[in-house]
C-alpha positions, 0 to 999 in steps of 0.5 A, a space after each residue: 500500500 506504501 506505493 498508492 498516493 494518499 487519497 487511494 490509501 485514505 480510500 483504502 483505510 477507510 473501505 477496510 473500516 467500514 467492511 471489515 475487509 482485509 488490505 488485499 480485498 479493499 484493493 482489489 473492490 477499489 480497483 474493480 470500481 476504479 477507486 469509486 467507493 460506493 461502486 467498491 462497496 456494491 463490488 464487495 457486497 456482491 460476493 458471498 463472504 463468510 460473516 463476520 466474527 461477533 461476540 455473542 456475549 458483547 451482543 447480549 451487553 448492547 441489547 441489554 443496555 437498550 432494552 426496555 426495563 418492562 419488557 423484554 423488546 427495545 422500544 422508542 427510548 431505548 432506540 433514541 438511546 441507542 440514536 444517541 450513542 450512535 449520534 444519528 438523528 431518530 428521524 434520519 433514514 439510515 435508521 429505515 435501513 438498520 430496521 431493514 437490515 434487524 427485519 424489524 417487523 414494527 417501527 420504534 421496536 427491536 425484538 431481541 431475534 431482530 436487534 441480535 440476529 441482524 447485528 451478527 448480519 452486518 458483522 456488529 459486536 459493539 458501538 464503534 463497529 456499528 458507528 462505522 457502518 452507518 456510511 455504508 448502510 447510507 450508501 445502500 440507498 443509493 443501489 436500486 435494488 436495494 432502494 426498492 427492498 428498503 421502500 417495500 420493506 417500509 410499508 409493513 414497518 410503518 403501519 399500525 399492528 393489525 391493520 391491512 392499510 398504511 395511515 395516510 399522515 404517516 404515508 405522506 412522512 415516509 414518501 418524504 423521506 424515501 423520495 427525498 433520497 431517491 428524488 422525485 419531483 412530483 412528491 410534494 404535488 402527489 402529499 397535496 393530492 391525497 390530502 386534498 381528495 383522498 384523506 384515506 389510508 393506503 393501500 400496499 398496492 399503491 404504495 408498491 405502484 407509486 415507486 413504479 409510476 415514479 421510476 418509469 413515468 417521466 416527471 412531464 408525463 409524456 411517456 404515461 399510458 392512460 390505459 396502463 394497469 395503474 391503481 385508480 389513485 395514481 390515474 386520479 392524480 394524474 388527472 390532478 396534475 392537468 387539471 391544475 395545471 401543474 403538467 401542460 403540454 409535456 412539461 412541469 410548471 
């Protein structure tokens, strides 16, 4: 390594931090995405590798300082706890893809199986190790596929136990804060639809759809297929956009 200049070494230090990987494999990952660290990360992340040591008995120390004194899950104060220590904001959207990566089955809570078992996933046995992959789980949001995963996982993630539907304020929050990342220009006009005609909870169907719509479907609506098999909320909104104007002639307003 002695041989690379000083921004190569610091990328290489920095990939070896982040994943865990011998000098050998940060090279070569660097290298195979010419010295792009998001592209060496998707380079390493592609291929099988075994997991990652964790010490079982530092995973049971974590979880017990999160774990909620009444029951044996961690709930919202044990997660801004936990927000804390790691100094991310609760309200930041890595912590969408921590829960993608524990399959936590409800926002603001963490099973032990989920906190426990997702941590040995990503190779964590302690704070400082989880504090360094939060750049890399930020930098999944940037790959499609796994923008996706993340996007279908939060539905069931947001939405209230028992129910089929996913309530409308929180939906427009969590388009917010998806499409802020992936952006989308019509997001701000698709929140002011729905509250100004829908008002109701949101099906899965339309959720998984509106990613969909806003991948293939340009900004302008010049490539939208009227007879497309879109959910009726979607060809609604559509509409909307004409009637008010926001859309003319191929173009946003």
């Amino acid at each position: 390594m002695n041989k690379l200049g000083r921004g190569h070494r610091d990328k290489v230090q920095q990939f070896m931090t982040i994943t865990g990987a011998s000098e050998k494999v940060a090279l070569q990952s660097l290298k195979a995405s010419d010295w792009h660290l998001d592209g060496a990360f998707d380079v390493f992340y592609s291929q099988p590798h075994p997991k990652s040591f964790t010490d079982t008995r530092h995973l049971e120390e974590m979880y017990n300082r999160y774990k909620d004194p009444y029951a044996d899950m961690i709930m919202a104060d044990g997660i801004s706890t936990l927000c804390n220590d790691l100094q991310v904001d609760p309200q930041d959207i890595v912590m969408l893809v921590v829960s993608w990566h524990m399959k936590a089955a409800t926002m603001c809570e963490f099973t032990k199986q989920e906190f426990v078992g997702g941590l040995q996933s990503l190779g964590i046995d302690s704070l400082d190790k989880f504090r360094e992959r939060i750049p890399f789980m930020r930098s999944e949001l940037k790959d499609d596929q796994k923008f996706k995963e993340i996007y279908i996982f939060a539905f069931g993630w947001a939405k209230e136990k028992g129910q089929k539907s996913l309530a409308l304020d929180t939906a427009i929050g969590m388009w917010q804060l998806l499409f802020e990342e992936k952006e989308w220009p019509l997001v701000d006009h698709w929140c002011q639809f729905l509250q100004a005609r829908h008002n109701k909870a949101i099906s899965r169907d339309t959720w998984s759809q509106l990613l969909e719509f806003a991948r293939s479907v340009d900004p302008t609506l010049a490539n939208y297929d009227a007879e497309g098999a879109w959910p009726y909320l979607i060809d609604e909104f559509v509409e909307y956009l004409i009637e008010n104007g926001i859309i003319e002639k191929g173009r946003v307003v």
